[in-house]
N, C-alpha and C positions, 0 to 999 in steps of 0.2 A: 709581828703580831698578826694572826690570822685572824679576818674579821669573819662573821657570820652570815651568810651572803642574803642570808631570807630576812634580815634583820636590816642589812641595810637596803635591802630592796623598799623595806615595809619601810622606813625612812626617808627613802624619797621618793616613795607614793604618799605618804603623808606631810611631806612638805608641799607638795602640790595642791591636795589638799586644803592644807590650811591657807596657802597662799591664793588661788581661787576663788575659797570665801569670801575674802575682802571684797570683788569684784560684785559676787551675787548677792552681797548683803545690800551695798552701793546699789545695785540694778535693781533690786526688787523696793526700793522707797516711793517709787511714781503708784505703788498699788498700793502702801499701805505706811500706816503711819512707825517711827521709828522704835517705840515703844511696844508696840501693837505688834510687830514683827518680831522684837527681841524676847517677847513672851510666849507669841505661840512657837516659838524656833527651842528655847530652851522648856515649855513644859512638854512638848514631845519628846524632845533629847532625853530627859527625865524620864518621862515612860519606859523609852526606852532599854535608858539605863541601869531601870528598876528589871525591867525583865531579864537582860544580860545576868547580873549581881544573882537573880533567884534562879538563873540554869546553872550557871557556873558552881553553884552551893555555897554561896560566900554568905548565905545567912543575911534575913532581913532587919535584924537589929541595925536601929542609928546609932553612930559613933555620938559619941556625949553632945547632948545637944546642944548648950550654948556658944561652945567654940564652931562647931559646923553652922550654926545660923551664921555666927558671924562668918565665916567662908561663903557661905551663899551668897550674903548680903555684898559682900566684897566681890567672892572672885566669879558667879555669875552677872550679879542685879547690876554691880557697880561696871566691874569689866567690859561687858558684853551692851547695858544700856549705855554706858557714857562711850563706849566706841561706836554703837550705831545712833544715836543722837549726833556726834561727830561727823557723822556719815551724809548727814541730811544738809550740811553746807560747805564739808570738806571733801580735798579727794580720796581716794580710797587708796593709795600710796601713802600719802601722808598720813593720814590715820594709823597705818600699821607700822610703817616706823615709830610715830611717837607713842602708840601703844605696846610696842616692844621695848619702850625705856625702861620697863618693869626692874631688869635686871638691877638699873640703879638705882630704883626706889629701896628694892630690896636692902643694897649697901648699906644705903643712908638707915633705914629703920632700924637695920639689925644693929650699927653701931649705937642708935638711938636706944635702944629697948632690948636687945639682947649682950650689949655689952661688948660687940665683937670688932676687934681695931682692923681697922683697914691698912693694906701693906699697899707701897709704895705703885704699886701695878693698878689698885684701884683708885689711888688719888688721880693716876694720871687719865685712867680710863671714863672716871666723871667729871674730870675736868673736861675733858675734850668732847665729853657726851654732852655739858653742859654747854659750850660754847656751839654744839650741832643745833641742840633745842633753841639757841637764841634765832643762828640765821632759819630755821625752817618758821618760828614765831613772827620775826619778823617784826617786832615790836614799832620801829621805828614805819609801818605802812600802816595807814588807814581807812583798807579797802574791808575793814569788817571778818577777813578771815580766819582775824585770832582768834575768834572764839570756837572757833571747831577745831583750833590746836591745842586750844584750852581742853577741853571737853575730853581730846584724845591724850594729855599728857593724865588726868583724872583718873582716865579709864588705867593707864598702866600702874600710876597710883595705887590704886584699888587691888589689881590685880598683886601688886608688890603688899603689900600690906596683908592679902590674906596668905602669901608663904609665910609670911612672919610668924601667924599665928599656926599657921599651920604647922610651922617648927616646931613653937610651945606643945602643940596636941601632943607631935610626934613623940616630945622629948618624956613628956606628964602621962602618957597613954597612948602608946605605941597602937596604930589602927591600919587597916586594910587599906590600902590606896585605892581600888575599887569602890568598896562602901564610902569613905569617907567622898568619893566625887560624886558618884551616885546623892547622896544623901543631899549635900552641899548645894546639888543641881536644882533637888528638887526644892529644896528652902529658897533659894532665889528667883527660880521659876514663880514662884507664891507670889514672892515680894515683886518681880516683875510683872506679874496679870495685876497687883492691886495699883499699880502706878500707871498701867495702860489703862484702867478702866476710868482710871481718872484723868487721865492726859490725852482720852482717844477723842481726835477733832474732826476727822474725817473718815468718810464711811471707807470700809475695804474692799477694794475692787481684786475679786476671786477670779484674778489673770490664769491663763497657764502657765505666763512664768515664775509667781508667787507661791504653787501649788510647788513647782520646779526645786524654787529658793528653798523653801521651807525644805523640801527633800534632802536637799543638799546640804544644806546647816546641820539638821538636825540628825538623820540618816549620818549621812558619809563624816558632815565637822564635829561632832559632837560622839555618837556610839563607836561608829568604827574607829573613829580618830583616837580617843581615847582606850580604845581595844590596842589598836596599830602603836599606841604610845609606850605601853604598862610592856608589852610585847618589846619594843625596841629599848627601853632600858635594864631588862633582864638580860638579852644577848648581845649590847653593845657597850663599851667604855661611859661614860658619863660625858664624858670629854668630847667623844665622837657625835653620841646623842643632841649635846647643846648647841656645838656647830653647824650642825645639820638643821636645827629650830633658827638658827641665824638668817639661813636661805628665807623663809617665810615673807618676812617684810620683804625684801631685797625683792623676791622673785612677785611680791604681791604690787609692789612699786612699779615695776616695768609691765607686768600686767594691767595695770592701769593707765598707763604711759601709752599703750600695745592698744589695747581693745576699749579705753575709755578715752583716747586723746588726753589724757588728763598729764600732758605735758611741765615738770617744774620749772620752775626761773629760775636765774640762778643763785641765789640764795638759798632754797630752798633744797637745790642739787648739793649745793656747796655742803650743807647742816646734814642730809642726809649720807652721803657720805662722810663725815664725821661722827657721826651715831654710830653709823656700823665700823668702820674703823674701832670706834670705842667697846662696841662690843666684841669683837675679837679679840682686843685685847684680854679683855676678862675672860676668856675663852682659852689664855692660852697655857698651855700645860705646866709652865712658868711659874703662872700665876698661883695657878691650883696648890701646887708643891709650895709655893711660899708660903700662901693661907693658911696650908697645914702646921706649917712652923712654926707660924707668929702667931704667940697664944700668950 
C-alpha cells in the first residue's frame, strides 16, 4: 500500500506538535493562572477557527446546538481545563498519558450508552490499561500527587464522553467536521472564560513566553493542528492516522523527562508503559476487523 507522502509528513509534524504542547502548557503556569490560560488559549483557537470555516466556505451555520454545547462543555471546557488544572501539580508526561486514556473511556461508554460489545482485544486492552492507571495513580502513596492524576484521568473522561455523543450527532444528523469543531470550540471557549473569571486568583504576568504559549496553543495546537488533522485523515488509512496520535503522549512524556527533568519512578514508568502497550493494542488492525464482525 502506497502511503501519501505529504500526509504523512503533515502527521508527524503534527505529532510533534501536539506533543510540545504539553510542555508549553506546563511552562507557561508560573505567569498565569490555569484557567485563565485554558480560556484565552481556546477563545483565540475559536476565532481562529471561525475564520478558517468562513474562507474555506463551509458556511457559518452551528451544527444543532444542544449536542455541540454539550461537545464544548466536554471535549474543550472539560478536556483542556481538567488537563491544565492537572498541570499545575502534575507533570506534563503524566498528564498526557493519563489524558490519552480517552480511548478507553470511549469503550466503556459506548458499550454503556451505545450498546456496542466489546471483543476479546478490547477486554484485554482495558485491562492492562486499567492496571497502567493504578501504578501511575499510585494509590497506595501519600505524597498528595493523586489528585493531579485524578484531574488528568477526568480530563480523558471528558474528552471520551464527548466522541460518544458525538457519534449520536454523526449518526441523527450527519455534520461537517470543521463546523462541528469550530462551533464546539467556541461553546467552551464561553464556558471556559466564565469559570476563569470566577476562579481567577492571581494577577497575569504578560511574560514573553505567555505571549509565546498562547501562540503556540492556540496558532499551531489548536488551527493548524486541526487543519493538519481533517488533511491526514482524508489521505491516510484510519489505522495509520490513530497510531501516529499514539506518538503524542509517548513523545510528550520524554519531552518532559528531556527539558523538564520531570523524571518518573518506577511505578509510574511501569503504568506508563502499560497504557501505551494497551493502546496499541486497540490500534491493531486485528482488532479493527474484529470490531467489525462482532455486532
Amino acid at each position: 500500500m502506497k502511503l501519501n507522502l505529504s500526509a504523512v509528513i503533515a502527521l508527524i509534524v503534527l505529532t510533534c506538535i501536539w506533543s510540545y504542547s504539553w510542555i508549553v502548557m506546563k511552562s507557561g503556569l508560573p505567569y498565569v493562572g490555569a484557567f485563565d490560560f485554558a480560556a484565552m488559549r481556546c477563545a483565540l483557537g475559536a476565532v481562529l477557527l471561525l475564520v478558517v470555516l468562513k474562507l474555506r466556505n463551509r458556511g457559518m451555520k452551528p451544527p444543532p446546538l444542544v449536542p455541540t454545547f454539550m461537545i464544548g462543555v466536554l471535549q474543550t471546557a472539560g478536556m483542556v481545563g481538567f488537563s491544565q488544572w492537572a498541570l499545575v501539580s502534575g507533570g506534563a508526561g503524566k498528564v498526557a498519558i493519563l489524558t490519552y486514556t480517552m480511548p478507553f473511556w470511549v469503550i466503556l461508554l459506548a458499550a454503556l450508552f451505545l450498546n456496542e460489545r466489546l471483543s476479546k482485544l478490547q477486554y484485554w486492552a482495558t485491562g492492562i490499561a486499567i492496571g497502567g492507571m493504578i501504578f501511575i495513580l499510585q494509590p497506595w502513596n501519600t505524597d498528595g500527587s493523586m489528585m493531579a492524576s485524578i484531574l488528568a484521568l477526568l480530563s480523558g473522561l471528558s474528552w471520551g464522553a464527548s466522541v460518544i455523543i458525538a457519534k449520536r450527532l454523526y449518526i441523527r444528523n450527519p455534520t461537517d467536521l470543521l463546523s462541528l469543531t469550530t462551533w464546539q470550540m467556541v461553546m467552551g471557549a464561553i464556558v471556559l472564560t466564565v469559570i476563569a473569571l470566577f476562579t481567577h486568583s492571581k494577577p497575569i504576568i504578560w511574560h514573553p513566553y505567555l505571549w509565546g504559549g498562547l501562540a503556540y496553543t492556540a496558532v499551531l495546537g489548536t488551527a493548524i493542528a486541526w487543519i493538519l488533522w481533517m488533511f491526514i485523515l482524508k489521505n491516510l488509512p484510519a489505522a495509520i492516522a490513530g497510531l501516529g496520535t499514539l506518538a503524542v503522549p509517548v513523545l510528550g512524556a520524554l519531552l518532559s523527562w528531556v527539558l523538564l527533568g520531570e523524571r518518573p519512578n518506577a511505578p509510574e514508568l511501569v503504568g506508563i508503559v502499560l497504557v501505551v502497550l494497551a493502546l496499541v493494542i486497540l490500534s491493531l488492525p486485528k482488532h479493527r476487523s474484529g470490531r467489525a464482525t462482532e455486532k
